[in-house]
C-alpha positions as CSV (number, residue, x, y, z in Angstrom):
1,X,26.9,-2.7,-70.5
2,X,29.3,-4.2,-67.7
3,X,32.3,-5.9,-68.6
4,X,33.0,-9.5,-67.7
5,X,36.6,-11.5,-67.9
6,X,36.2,-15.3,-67.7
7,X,39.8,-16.6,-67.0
8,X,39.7,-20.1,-68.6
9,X,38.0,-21.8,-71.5
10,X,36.9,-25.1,-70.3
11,X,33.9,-26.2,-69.3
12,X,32.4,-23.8,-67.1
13,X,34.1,-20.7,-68.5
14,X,32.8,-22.0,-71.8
15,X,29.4,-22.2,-70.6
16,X,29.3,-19.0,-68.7
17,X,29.9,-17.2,-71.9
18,X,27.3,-19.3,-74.0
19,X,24.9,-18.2,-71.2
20,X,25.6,-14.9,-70.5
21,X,23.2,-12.2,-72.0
22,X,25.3,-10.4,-74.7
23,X,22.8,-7.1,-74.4
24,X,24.0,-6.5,-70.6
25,X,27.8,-8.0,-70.9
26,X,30.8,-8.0,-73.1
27,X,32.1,-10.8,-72.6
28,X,35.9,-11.6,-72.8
29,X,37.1,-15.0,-72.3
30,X,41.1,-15.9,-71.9
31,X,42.0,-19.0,-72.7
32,X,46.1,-20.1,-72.3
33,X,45.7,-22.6,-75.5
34,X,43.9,-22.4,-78.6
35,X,43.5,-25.8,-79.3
36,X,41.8,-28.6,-77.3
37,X,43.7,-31.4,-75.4
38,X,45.3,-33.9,-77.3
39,X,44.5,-36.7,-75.6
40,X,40.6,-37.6,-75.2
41,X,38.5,-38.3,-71.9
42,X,35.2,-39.6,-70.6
43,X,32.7,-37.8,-68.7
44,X,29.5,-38.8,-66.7
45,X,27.0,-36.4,-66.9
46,X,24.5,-36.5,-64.0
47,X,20.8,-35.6,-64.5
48,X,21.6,-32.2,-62.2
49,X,24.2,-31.8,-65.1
50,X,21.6,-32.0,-68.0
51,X,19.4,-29.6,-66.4
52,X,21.9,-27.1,-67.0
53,X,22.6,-28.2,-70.4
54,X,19.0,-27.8,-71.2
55,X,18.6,-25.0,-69.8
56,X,21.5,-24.1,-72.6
57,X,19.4,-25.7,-75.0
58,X,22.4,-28.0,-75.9
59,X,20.9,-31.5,-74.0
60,X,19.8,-32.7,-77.3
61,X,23.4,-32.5,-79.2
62,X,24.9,-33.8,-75.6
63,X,22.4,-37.0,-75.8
64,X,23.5,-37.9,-79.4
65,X,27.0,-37.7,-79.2
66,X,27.1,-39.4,-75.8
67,X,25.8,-42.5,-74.9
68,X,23.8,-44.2,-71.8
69,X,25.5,-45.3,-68.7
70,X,23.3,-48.1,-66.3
71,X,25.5,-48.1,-63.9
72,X,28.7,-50.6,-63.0
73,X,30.4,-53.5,-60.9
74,X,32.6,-52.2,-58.1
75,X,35.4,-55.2,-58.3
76,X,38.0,-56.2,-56.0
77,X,41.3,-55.7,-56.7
78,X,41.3,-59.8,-58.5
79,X,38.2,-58.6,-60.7
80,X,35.8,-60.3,-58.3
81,X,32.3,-58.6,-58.0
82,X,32.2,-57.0,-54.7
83,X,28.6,-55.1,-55.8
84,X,26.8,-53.7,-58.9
85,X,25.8,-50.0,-58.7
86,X,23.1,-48.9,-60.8
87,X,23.4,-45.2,-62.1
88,X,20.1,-44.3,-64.1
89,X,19.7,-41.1,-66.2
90,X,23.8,-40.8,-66.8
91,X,24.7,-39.8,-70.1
92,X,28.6,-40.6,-70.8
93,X,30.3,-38.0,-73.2
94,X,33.5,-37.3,-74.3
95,X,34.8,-34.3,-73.0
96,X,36.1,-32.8,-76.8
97,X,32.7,-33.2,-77.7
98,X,31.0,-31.6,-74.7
99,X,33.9,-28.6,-75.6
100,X,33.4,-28.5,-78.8
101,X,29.1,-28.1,-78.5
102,X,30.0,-25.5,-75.7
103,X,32.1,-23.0,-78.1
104,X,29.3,-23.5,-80.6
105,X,27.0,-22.4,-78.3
106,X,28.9,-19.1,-77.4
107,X,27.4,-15.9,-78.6
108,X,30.2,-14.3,-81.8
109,X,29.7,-11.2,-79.4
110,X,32.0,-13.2,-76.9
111,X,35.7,-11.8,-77.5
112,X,38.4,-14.3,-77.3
113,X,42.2,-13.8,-75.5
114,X,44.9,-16.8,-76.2
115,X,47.8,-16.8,-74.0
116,X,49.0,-17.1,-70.4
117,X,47.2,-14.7,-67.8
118,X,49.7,-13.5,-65.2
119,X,47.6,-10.5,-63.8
120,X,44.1,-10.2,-63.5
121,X,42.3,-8.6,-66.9
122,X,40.7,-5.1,-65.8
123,X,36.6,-5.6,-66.0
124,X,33.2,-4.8,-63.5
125,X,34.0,-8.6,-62.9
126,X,36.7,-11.1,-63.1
127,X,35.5,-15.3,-63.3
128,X,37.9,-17.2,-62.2
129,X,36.6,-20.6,-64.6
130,X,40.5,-21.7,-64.4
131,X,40.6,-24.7,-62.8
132,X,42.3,-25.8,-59.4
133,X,45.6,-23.5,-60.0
134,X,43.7,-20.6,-60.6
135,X,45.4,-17.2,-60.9
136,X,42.0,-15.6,-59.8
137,X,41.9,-17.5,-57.0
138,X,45.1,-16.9,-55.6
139,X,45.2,-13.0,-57.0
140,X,42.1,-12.3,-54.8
141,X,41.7,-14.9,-51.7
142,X,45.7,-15.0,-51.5
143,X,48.7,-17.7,-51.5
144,X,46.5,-19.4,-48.6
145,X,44.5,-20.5,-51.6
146,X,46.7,-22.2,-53.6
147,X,46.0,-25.8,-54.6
148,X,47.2,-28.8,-52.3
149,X,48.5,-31.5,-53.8
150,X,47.5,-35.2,-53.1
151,X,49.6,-37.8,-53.4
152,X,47.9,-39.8,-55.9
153,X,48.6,-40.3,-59.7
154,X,46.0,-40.6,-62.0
155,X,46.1,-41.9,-65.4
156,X,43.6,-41.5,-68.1
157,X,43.2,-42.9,-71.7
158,X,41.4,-44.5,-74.4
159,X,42.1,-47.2,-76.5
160,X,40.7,-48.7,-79.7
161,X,37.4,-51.7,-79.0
162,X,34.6,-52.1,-76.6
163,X,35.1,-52.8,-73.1
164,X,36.3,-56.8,-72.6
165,X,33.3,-58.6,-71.9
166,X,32.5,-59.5,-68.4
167,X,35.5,-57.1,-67.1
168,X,33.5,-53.3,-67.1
169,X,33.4,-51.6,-63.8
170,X,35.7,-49.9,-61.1
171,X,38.5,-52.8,-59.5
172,X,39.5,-51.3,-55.9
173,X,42.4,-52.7,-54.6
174,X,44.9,-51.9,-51.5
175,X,45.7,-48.8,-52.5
176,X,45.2,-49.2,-55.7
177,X,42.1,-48.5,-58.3
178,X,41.5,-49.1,-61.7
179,X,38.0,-48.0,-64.1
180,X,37.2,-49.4,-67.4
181,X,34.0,-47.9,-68.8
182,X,32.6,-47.5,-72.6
183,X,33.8,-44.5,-74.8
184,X,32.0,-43.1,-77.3
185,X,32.1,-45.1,-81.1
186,X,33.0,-48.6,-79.8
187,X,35.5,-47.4,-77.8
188,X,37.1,-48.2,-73.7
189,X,37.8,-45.6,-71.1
190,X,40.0,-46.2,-68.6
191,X,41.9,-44.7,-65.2
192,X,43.9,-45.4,-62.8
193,X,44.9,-44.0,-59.5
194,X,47.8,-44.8,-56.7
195,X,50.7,-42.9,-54.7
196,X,53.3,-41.4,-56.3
197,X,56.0,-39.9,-56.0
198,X,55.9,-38.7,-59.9
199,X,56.0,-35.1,-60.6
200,X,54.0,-33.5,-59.4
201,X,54.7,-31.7,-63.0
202,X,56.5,-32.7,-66.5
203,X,55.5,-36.4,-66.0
204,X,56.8,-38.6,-68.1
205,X,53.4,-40.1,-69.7
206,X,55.5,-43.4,-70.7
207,X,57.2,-43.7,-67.4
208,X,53.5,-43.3,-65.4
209,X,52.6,-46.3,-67.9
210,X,55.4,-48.6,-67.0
211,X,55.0,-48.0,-63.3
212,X,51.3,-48.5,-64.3
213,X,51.9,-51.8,-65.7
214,X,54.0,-52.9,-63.0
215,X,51.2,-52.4,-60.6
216,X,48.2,-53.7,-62.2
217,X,49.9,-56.4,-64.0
218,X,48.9,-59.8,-63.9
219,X,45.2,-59.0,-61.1
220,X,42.8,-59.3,-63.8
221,X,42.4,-60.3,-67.7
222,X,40.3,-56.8,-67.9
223,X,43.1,-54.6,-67.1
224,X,45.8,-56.7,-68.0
225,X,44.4,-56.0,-71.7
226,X,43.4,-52.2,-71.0
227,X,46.9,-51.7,-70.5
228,X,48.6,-53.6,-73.0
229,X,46.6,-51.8,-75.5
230,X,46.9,-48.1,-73.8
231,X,49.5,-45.8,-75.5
232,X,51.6,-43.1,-74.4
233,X,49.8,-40.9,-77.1
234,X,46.2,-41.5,-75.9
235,X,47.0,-41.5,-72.6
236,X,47.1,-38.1,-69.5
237,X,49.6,-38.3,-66.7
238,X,49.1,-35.8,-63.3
239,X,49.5,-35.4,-60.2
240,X,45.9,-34.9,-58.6
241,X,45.4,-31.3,-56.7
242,X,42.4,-30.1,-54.7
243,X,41.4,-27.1,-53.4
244,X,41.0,-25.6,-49.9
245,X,37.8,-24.2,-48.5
246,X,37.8,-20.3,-49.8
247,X,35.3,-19.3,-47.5
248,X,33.3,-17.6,-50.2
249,X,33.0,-18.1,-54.1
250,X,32.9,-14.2,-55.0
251,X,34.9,-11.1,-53.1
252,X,36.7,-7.7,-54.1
253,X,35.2,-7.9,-57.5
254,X,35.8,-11.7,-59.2
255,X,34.1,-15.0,-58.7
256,X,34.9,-18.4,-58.9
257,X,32.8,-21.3,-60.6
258,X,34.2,-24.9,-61.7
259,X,37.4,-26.6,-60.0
260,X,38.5,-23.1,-59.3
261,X,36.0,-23.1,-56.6
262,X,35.9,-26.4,-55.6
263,X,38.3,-28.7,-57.1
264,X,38.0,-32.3,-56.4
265,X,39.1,-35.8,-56.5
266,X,37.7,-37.6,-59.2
267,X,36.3,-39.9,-57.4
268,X,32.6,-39.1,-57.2
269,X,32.7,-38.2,-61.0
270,X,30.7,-35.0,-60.1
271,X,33.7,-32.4,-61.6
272,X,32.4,-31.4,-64.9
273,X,29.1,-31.9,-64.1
274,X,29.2,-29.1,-60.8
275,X,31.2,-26.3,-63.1
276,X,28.4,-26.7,-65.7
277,X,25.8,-26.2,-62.6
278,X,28.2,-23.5,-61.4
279,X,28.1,-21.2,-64.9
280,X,24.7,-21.7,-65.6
281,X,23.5,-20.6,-61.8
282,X,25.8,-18.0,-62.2
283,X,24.8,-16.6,-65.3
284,X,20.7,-16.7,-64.3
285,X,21.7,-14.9,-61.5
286,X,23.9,-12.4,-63.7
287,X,21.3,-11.7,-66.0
288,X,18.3,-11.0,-63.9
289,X,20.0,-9.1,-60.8
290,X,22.0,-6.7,-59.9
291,X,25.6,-7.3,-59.8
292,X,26.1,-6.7,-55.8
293,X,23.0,-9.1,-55.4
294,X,23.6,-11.6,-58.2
295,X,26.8,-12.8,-56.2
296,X,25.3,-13.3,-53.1
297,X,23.0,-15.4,-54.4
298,X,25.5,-17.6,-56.2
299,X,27.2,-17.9,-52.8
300,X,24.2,-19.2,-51.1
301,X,23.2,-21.6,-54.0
302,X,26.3,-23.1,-54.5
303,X,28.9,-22.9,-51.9
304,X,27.0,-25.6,-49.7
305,X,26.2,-28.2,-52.2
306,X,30.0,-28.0,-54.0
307,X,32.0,-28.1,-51.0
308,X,29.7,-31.1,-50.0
309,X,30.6,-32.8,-53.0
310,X,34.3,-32.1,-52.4
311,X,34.3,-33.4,-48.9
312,X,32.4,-36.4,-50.1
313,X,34.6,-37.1,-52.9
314,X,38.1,-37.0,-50.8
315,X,36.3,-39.5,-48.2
316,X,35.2,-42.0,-51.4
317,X,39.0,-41.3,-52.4
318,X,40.5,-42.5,-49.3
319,X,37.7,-45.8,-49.1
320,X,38.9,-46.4,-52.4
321,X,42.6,-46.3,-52.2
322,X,42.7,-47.9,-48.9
323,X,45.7,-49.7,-47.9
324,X,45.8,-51.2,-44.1
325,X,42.2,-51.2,-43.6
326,X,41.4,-52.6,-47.2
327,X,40.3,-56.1,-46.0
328,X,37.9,-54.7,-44.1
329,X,36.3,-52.6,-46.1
330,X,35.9,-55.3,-49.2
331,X,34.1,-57.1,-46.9
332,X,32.2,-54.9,-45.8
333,X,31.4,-54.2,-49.3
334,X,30.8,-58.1,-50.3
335,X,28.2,-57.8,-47.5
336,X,26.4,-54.9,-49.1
337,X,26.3,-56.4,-52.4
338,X,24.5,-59.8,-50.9
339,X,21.9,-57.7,-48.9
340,X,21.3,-55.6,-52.2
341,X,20.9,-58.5,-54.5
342,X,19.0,-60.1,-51.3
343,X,16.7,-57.1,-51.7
344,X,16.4,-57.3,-54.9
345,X,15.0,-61.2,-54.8
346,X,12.5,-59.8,-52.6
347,X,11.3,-57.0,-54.5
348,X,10.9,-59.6,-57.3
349,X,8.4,-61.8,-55.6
């Protein structure tokens, strides 16, 4: 039986270790906190997504605590419709929730570590599954590895009530974007994103609010209530980091999977949904194949795809928080929305 170190409890490590087979590994997964983030977020889960969560045979448990997601109104930064984007098959979900069915779902084989890793665990393999300041990743590939930091601030948080009517979608303004989406049991998602020179760490969650308010304030009824309602409590702070091209996902005995591999900007939404993809290829490949072989593969399955996504998402990241060229691409935007609606007259004929 090999042994196997997963370095990080979130999603993907989480999911590794659900869907691992416990008669070929011991698993051990270290986790630096024993208790789940305080403060709740959203996630879109992408039909690529649920595959993998079927494939866990968790989809079902996902589907009822989550909810659907059509799709949503890219606004301008006044809250006028710019164009409506349709999203079919998205489940939202809370990420506690998506946590909490993952532990469930983890064999009682699975050993558990709490506390800081500052050295890499001795095992026939070490996962890296924690996230985009990985100690895996810059133990192995080196200090050429380390995260890069953006320098963007995003906020996230819930507050009580559905989404204002009329005011749902994403508002893109000069340098400047705001989300308000449903949460699960009545409840309204939100985010924002803009520079900063905050941090990048100990932020000071009712300081980011204020500087918050002061730049939203008074663009649009939609956020103007989000943020009256938001609290420091229910709300996350950071600095956003990404992470370089490593060249390969598995070397010199470790792997990576999730935002240790490929960390994005959350821009295209595609985060949690590509560590879950990441864990469960990895784990297929695991089971069935040598251990020599098994890697490989997961390099060639997933290396082109993620970094794909990650390239994509810092592009949609600098469209959205555009600042000079912002004029333009609104209209731009305005244009596509009348040739899709267009369209859609047509079709209806």
């Amino acid at each position: 039986m090999d042994a196997l170190s997963v370095v990080g409890g979130g999603i993907a490590g989480l999911a590794l270790a659900a869907h691992l087979d416990p008669d070929r590994f011991q698993v051990t997964v270290h986790e630096r906190r024993g208790e789940p983030a305080p403060v709740e977020t959203s996630l879109a889960m992408w039909p690529e997504a649920q595959r993998a969560l079927d494939e866990m045979g968790i989809l079902p448990a996902v589907r009822a605590a989550g909810s659907g997601f059509g799709g949503m109104a890219l606004r301008d930064g006044a809250g006028s419709v710019l164009l409506r984007a349709r999203a079919s098959g998205v489940i939202g979900v809370s990420r506690a929730e998506l946590l909490r069915l993952l532990d469930a779902a983890v064999p009682a084989s699975v050993l558990r570590a709490y506390g800081a890793v500052a050295s890499l665990p001795r095992a026939d393999l070490v996962v890296g599954a924690d996230g985009v300041h990985s100690v895996v990743r810059r133990s192995v590939w080196g200090e050429h590895a380390r995260a890069r930091l953006s320098p963007y601030l995003a906020l996230r948080g819930i507050i009580d009530g559905p989404v204002p009517p009329g005011r749902g979608g994403e508002y893109w303004g000069r340098g400047q974007l705001f989300g308000i989406t449903p949460a699960s049991r009545g409840r309204t998602y939100w985010y924002a994103s803009y520079r900063s020179g905050l941090g990048p760490g100990g932020i000071d969650v009712e300081e980011a609010l204020a500087l918050t308010r002061a730049h939203y304030s008074g663009r649009d009824a939609g956020m103007d209530h989000v943020l009256a309602a938001a609290t420091p409590g229910e709300t996350l702070a950071q600095r956003v980091w990404t992470v370089p091209y490593p060249g390969r996902y598995a070397r010199d005995g470790a792997v990576l999977v999730g935002d240790a591999a490929h960390g994005m900007t959350p821009n295209l939404g595609r985060g949690a949904c590509e560590a879950l993809i990441d864990a469960v290829t990895l784990a297929d490949l695991l089971n069935s194949r040598p251990l020599p072989e098994a890697l490989r593969a997961y390099n060639r399955r997933r290396m082109l795809r993620s970094q794909a996504l990650r390239v994509a998402s810092s592009a949609m990241a600098r469209l959205a928080l555009a600042e000079t060229a912002q004029p333009l691409r609104d209209g731009l935007l305005r244009l596509a929305g009348r040739a899709g609606r267009a369209g859609a007259g047509q079709n209806d004929r």
